[in-house]
Every structure is written in structure tokens, then in C-alpha cells.
C-alpha positions in Angstrom: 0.0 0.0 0.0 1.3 2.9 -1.0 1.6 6.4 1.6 -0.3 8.7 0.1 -3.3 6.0 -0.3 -2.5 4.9 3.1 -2.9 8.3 4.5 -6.2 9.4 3.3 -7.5 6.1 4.4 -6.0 7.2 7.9 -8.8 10.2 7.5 -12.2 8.3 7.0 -11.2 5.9 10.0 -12.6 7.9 12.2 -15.4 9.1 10.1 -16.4 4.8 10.1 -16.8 4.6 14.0 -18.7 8.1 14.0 -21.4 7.3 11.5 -21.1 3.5 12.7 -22.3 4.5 16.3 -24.3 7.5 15.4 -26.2 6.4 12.5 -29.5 4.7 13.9 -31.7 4.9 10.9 -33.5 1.7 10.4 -31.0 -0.4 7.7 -34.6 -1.5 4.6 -34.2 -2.1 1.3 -37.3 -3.3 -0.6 -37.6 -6.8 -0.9 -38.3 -9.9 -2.7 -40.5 -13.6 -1.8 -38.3 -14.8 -1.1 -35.7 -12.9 0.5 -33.0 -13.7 -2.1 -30.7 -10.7 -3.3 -30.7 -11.6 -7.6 -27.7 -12.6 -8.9 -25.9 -10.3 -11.6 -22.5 -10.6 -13.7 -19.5 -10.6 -12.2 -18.1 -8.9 -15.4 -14.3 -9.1 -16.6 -13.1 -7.4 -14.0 -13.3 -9.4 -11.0 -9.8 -10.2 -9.1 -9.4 -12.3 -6.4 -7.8 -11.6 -3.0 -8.0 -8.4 -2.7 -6.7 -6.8 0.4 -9.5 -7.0 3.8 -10.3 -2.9 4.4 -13.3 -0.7 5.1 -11.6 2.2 3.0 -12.0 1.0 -0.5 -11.4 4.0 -2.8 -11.3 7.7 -1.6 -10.0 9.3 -4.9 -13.8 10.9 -5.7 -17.3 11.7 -4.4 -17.5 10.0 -1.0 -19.6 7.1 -0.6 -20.6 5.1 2.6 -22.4 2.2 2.3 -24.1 0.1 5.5 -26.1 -2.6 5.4 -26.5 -6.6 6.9 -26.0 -10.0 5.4 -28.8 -11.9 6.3 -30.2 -15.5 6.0 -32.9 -15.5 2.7 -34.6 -18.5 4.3 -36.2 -16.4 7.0 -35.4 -13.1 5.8 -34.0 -12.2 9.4 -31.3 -14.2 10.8 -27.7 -12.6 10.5 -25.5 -14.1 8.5 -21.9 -13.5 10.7 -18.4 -13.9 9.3 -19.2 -13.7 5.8 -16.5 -12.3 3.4 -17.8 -9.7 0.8 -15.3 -8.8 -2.0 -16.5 -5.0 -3.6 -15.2 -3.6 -6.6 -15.7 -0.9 -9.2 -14.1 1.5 -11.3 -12.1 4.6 -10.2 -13.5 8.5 -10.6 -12.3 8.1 -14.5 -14.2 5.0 -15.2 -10.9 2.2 -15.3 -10.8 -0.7 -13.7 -7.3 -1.6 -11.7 -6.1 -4.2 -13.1 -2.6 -4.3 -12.0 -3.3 -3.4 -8.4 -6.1 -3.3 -5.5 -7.2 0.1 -6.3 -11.1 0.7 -5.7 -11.0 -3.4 -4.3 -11.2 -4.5 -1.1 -12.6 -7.1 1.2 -15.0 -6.6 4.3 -16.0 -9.2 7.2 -19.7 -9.1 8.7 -19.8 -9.0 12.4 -22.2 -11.5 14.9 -24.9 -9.5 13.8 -24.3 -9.4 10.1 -23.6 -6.1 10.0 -20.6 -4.1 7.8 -20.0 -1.0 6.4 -17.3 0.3 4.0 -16.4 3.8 3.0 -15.5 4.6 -0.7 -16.4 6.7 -3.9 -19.5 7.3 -6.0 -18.3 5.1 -8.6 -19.1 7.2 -12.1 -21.1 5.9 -15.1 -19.0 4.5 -18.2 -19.5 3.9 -21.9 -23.6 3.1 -21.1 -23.5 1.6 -18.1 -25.2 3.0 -14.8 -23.2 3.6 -11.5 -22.6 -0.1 -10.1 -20.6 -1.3 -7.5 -20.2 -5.7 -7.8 -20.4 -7.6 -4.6 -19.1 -11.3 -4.2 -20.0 -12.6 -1.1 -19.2 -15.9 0.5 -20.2 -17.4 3.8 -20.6 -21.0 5.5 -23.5 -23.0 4.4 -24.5 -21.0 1.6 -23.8 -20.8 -2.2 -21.4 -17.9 -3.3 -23.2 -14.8 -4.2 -22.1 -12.3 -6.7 -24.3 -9.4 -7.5 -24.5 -5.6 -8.4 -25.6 -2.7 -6.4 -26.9 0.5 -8.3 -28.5 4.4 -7.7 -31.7 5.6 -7.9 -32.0 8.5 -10.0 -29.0 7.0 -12.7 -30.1 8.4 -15.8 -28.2 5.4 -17.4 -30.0 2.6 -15.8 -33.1 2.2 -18.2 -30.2 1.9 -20.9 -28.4 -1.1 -18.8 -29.1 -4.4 -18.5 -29.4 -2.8 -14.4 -33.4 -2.0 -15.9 -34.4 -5.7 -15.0 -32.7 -5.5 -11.5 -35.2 -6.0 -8.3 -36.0 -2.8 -6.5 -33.3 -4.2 -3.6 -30.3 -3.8 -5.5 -31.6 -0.2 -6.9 -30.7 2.4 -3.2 -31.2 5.6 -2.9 -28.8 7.7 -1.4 -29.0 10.8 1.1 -26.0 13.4 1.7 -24.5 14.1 4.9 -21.8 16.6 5.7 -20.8 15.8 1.8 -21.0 12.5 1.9 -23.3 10.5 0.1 -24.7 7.4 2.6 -26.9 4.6 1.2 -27.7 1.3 3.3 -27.4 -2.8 1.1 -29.2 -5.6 2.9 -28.2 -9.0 1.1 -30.2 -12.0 1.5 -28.5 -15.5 1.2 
């Protein structure tokens, strides 16, 4: 890891356990019978092991994104200890190939919960604002999927158009930030 990238990380840690404790707003997302988050593609640029970090990107519009893993069976039960890979493109539209830039890896806590900060990934070529989520846990098949943004004016011209409501979040700004809440269902 580079300094510079290390350093602005440094920043937003405190920012996480602020908004992480102060943020009591009820964590909903509309949902589907059953409570099963749709699959989407992974794409072409999906890289394994990237680097376990709740700052993903912070080259960009500020993003923080909350939200629980839980069971789809019951549409309630925490899922704990599962790994979620995120990844999208920089504030230019590229990918990172080469390294771990705009990658990263969180871990859900006994309660299903996580949280990452990052950037408002931009739209490219004529695809919406996405970020791809891989996520793996005990007992349950391996997930990949796509978050988007309400409001997107690219998302009726993406295949993002036939995505459930749950994957589509709206986002409120605080203090220049723009915070949106995930629930995933296993």
C-alpha cells in the first residue's frame, strides 16, 4: 500500500466509527419472496484476493455504504463472518487491473452487519453507476451481484433495468457524503 493511499485512508477511520455508532436509521431495502438478493454478472473485471479494508477508494465523491448479510430462508437471521469482495471503477471510469485500487474485502460481524467507506463510482460507456459484490459465507452458495443508484439516468439503458428494487438504493448526503444502506439476503 502505497503512503499517500494509506494516509487518506487514515482520514475516513474515524469518520467509520462516527457514523457507525451515530447512525441509527432503520437499515430496509425493498424486498423480494423470497428474500434472495438476484444474482448479476460478475463482469471481466473481478480479481481475487483483494486486500480485507473498510476504506476502499477515496479518490472521488465520498460514498458510505451500511447494510447486513442476512439468511434468505427467513429473511432475518444474521449471516456472521461472511466475506464480501467489492469492486468498481475509479472516478475516471478504469478498472485496476494491475493493483487493488477501488477493491477491497469486508468481514460481517455476529450481527451481520458491515459497512465500508469509498467513492460514488461514475457511469462508463452506457452503463449506470454499479458497485459488484461477491460474497461468500458458511453454508451457503457464493453470491455475486450488483448494487446500483436511484435517479442514474443510465439505468433504463443497462441491463441494471431488470434488476429487483433491492439492489436499486437511494442515497441521502450528509456533511458531503453520500450514505446509502445494502441488505443482502442469502
Amino acid at each position: 500500500m502505497d503512503r499517500k493511499y494509506f494516509l487518506k485512508a487514515m482520514v475516513l477511520v474515524p469518520f467509520l466509527n462516527v457514523v457507525a455508532k451515530n447512525d441509527q436509521e432503520e437499515l430496509t431495502n425493498a424486498t423480494i419472496e423470497p428474500c434472495k438478493t438476484g444474482r448479476d454478472a460478475e463482469g471481466p473485471f473481478y480479481k481475487p484476493d483483494a486486500p480485507l479494508r473498510n476504506v476502499i477508494e477515496t479518490e472521488g465523491d465520498p460514498l458510505y455504504i451500511k447494510g447486513k448479510v442476512l439468511k434468505g430462508d427467513d429473511c432475518k437471521t444474521p449471516v456472521s463472518k461472511a466475506i464480501i469482495d467489492i469492486w468498481h471503477c475509479n472516478k475516471h471510469g478504469e478498472y485496476d487491473m494491475k493493483g487493488f485500487n477501488s477493491r477491497g474485502q469486508i468481514k460481517t460481524d455476529a450481527s451481520g452487519n458491515y459497512n465500508f467507506a469509498t467513492i460514488l463510482p461514475p457511469p462508463y460507456g452506457s452503463r449506470t453507476r454499479h458497485i459488484h459484490f461477491k460474497i461468500r459465507a458458511a453454508g451457503f452458495k457464493e453470491l455475486t451481484t450488483q448494487l446500483y443508484f436511484e435517479g442514474d439516468p443510465n439505468i433504463n439503458n443497462d441491463f441494471a433495468r431488470n434488476a429487483e428494487v433491492n439492489r436499486v438504493i437511494s442515497l441521502n448526503k450528509k456533511n458531503g457524503i453520500n450514505n446509502g444502506a445494502f441488505i443482502i439476503y442469502l
